[in-house]
N, C-alpha and C positions, 0 to 999 in steps of 0.2 A: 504494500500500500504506500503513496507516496505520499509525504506531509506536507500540510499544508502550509508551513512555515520551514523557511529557511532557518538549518540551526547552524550556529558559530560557537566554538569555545573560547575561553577565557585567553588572549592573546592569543586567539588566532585570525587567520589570514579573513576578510571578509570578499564574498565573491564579488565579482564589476557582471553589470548586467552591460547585454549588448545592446544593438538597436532594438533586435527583434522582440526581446524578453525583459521582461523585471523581473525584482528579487521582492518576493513580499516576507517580512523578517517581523516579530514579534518581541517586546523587551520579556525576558523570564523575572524579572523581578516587579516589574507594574504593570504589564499587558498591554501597554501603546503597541498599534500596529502602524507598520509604516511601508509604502512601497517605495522603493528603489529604481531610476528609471534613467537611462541615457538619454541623451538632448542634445538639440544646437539650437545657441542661444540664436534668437532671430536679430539682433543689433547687431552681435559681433562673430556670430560663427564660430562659436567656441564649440565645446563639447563641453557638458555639464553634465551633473548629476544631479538630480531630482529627487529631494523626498517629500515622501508627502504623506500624513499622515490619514488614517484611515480608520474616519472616528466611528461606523456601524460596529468594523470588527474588534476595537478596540472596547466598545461599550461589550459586545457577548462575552468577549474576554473576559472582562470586570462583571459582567453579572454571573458568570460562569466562577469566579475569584481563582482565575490565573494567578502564575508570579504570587514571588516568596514573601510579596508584601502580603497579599491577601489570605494569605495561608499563616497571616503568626509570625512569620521569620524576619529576624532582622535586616535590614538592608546593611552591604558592604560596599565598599568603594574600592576597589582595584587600581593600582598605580604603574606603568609600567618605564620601569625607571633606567 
């Protein structure tokens, strides 16, 4: 079965979406969704990256009580240094 979020560990690599595809990625500790999305900017013809938050699945998340906030657990901060 294939999931529906993109997972990343802790200092790991995060994937670059191409033109064709985005990366839809989920925080494990507060359950903001957010896509991920290549672009060019229309002023400067850049290539960008796009996020954008994605407040439907972000609210099932939260009403579902994703992420280690919602479950009791403390939140941590990761530093990599």
């Amino acid at each position: 079965m294939k999931k529906k979020y993109t997972e990343i560990e802790d200092y790991g690599p995060l994937p670059m979406p191409d033109e064709e595809t985005s990366i839809l990625m989920a925080c494990c500790d507060c359950g903001l969704v957010h896509w991920y999305a290549l672009a060019e900017h229309k002023e400067t013809n850049e290539h960008v990256i796009l996020v954008i938050r994605d407040n439907r699945r972000t609210a099932q998340l939260r009403r579902h009580e994703y992420g280690e906030l919602h479950r009791g657990k403390k939140w941590r901060l990761i530093r990599n240094e």
